[in-house]
C-alpha positions in Angstrom: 0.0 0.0 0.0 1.2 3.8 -0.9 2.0 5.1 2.6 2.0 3.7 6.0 1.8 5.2 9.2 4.5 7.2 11.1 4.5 8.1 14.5 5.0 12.3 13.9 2.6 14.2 15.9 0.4 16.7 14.2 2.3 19.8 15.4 5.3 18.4 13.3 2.9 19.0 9.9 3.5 22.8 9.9 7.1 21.8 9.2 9.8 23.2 7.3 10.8 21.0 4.4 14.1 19.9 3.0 15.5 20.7 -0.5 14.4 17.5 -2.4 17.2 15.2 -3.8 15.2 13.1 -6.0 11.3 13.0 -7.3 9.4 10.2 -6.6 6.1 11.1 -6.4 5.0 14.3 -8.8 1.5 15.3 -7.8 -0.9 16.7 -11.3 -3.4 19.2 -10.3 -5.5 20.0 -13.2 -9.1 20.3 -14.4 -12.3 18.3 -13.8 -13.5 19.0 -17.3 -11.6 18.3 -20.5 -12.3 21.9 -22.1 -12.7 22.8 -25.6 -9.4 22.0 -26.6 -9.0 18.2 -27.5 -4.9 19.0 -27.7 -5.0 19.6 -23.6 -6.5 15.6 -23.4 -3.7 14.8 -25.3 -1.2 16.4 -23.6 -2.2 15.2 -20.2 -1.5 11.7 -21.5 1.4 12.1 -22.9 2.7 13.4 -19.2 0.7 10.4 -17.7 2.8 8.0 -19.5 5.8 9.5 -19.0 5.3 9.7 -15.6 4.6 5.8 -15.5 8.1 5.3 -17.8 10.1 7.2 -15.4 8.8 4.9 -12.5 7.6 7.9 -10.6 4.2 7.8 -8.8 1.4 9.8 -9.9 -0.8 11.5 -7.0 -4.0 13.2 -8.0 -7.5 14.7 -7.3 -9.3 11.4 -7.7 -12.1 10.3 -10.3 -11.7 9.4 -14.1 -13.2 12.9 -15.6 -11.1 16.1 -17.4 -8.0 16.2 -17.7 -6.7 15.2 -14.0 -8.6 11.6 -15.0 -6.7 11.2 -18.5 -3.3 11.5 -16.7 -4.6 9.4 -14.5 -6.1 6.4 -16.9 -2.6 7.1 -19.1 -0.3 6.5 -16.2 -2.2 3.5 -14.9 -2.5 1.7 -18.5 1.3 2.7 -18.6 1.9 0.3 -15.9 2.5 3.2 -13.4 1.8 3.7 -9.5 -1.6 5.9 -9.1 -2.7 7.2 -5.6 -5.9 8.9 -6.0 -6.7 11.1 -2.7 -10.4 12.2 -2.9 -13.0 13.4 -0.5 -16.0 10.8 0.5 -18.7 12.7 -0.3 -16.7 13.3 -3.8 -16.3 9.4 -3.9 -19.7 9.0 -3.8 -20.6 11.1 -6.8 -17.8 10.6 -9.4 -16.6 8.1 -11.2 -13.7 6.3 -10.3 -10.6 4.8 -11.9 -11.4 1.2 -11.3 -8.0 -0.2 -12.3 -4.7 0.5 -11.5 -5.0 2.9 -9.0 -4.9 3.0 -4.9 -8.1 5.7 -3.8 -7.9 7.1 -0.1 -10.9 8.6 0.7 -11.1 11.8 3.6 -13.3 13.9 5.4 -12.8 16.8 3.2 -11.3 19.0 0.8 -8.7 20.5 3.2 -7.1 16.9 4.2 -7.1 15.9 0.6 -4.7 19.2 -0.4 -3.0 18.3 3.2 -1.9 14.7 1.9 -1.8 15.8 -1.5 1.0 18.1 -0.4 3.0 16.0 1.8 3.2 13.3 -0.4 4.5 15.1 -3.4 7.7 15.4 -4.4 7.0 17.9 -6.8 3.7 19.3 -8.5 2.5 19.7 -11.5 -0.9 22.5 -12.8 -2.5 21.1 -16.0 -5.2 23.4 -17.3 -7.8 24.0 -15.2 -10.4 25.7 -13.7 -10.7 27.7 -10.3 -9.9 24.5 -8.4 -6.7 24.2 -9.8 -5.6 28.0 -9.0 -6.1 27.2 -5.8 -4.2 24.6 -5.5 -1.2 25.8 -7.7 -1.0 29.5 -5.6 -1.1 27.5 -2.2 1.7 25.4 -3.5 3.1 28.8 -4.1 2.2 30.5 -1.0 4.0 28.0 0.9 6.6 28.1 -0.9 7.4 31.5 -0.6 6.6 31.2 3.4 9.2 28.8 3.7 7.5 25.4 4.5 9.0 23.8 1.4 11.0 24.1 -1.2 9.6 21.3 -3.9 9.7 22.1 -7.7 6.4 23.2 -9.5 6.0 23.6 -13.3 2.9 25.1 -14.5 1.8 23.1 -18.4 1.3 26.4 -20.3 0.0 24.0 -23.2 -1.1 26.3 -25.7 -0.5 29.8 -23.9 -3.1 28.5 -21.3 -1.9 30.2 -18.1 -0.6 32.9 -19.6 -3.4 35.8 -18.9 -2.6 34.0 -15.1 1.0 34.8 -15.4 0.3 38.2 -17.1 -1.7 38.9 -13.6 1.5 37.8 -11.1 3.6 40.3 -13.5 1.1 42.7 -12.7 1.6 41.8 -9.3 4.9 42.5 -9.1 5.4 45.5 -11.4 2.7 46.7 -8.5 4.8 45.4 -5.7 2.7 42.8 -4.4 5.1 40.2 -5.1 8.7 39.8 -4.5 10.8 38.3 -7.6 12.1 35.3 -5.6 8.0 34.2 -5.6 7.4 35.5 -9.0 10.2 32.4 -9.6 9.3 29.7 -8.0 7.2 28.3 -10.7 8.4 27.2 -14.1 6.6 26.8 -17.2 6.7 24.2 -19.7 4.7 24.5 -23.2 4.9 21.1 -23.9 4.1 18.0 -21.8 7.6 16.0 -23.0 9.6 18.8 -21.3 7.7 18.8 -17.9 9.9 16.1 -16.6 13.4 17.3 -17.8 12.1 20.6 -16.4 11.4 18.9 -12.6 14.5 16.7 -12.5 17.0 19.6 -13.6 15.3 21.5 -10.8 16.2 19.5 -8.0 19.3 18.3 -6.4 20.8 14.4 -6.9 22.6 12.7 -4.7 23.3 8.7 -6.0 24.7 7.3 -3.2 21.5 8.1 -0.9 18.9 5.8 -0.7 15.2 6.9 -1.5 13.1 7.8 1.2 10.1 6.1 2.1 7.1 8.1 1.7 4.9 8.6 5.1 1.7 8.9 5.6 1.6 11.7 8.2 -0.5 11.4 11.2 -3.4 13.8 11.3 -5.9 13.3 14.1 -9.3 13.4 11.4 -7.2 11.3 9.2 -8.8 8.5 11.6 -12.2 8.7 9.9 -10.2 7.9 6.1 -9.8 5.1 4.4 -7.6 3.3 2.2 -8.3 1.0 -0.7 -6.6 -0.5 -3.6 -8.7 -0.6 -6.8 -8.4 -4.0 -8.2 -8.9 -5.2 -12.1 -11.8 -4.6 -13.6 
């Protein structure tokens, strides 16, 4: 199973985190919908298999639907690892990738970003809609507080988030944000460079083993629960 319980206390959550040495889990926001564009579908598979080729695990939103579901499907026919971390009321409504991939369900939408967080490596922001702003400025926010310092690319597939980073050069012409935030996200145009883009960002050392990833210990993570999705 994709985690396992550790015995850190919940004050040790807010931590600071280390620079990464190696990705081995990349967490894809992106959107519920699969928009007007049929290249974005595309694209998001492409990443999904090369996430599954480059034995890195794939974490997600949950549910086979827009674009966060075709990385998902892509990685999992690929042979890949897929940990789907979804809410249970969410669960109940959408439709779920019923092969291939591990689904923890939680109470709510704040534990899912919680676990979505700490077991990422590194994150990725397909196209999306207002969900996945959210989630791509938090990873930001924290960032630039100093609780982590894990890589995030933002798939500008077709100029997509471009009016979005249009509006943090606004923001910092306007001195709202500082230059070291305006960097900490990179942008890829195509989905065949998001990878080289991660792994260049981070530093490698060989001769340390990988680090187990942990599931951390949250007191309402006692109502979740864990399933592996078997064939079918």
């Amino acid at each position: 199973m994709f985690g396992s319980s550790s015995d850190d206390t919940a004050e040790q959550i807010g931590r600071s985190y280390p620079s990464q040495r190696r990705i081995g889990t990349i967490c894809v926001f992106g959107g519920a919908m699969l928009g007007n564009d049929p290249n974005h579908a595309r694209c998001a598979t492409i990443l999904g298999e090369a996430i599954a080729a480059a034995g890195i695990r794939l974490v997600y939103g949950g549910g086979c639907d827009g674009l966060m579901g075709q990385v998902a499907i892509a990685a999992a026919q690929a042979g890949g690892t897929v940990v789907a971390i979804t809410p249970q009321f969410l669960v109940e409504r959408m439709r779920m990738l019923s092969s291939g991939c591990q689904t923890i369900s939680v109470p709510d939408m704040s534990i899912r970003k919680q676990l979505m967080f700490e077991y990422a490596d590194a994150f990725v922001a397909l196209p999306g809609g207002i969900g996945t702003v959210e989630e791509l400025t938090e990873v930001m926010t924290l960032r630039k507080l100093g609780r982590h310092c894990k890589p995030l690319v933002l798939a500008n597939f077709k100029g997509f988030w471009s009016p979005l980073l249009g509006v943090f050069d606004s923001m910092s012409e306007a001195g709202f944000m500082n230059s070291s935030t305006r960097c900490t996200q990179m942008v890829s145009a195509t989905p065949e460079a998001i990878l080289p883009l991660l792994q260049r960002s981070v530093s490698f050392d060989h001769n340390e083993p990988q680090r187990p990833v942990l599931l951390p210990t949250i007191p309402v993570l006692r109502r979740s629960h864990v399933s592996s999705a078997g064939p079918g």
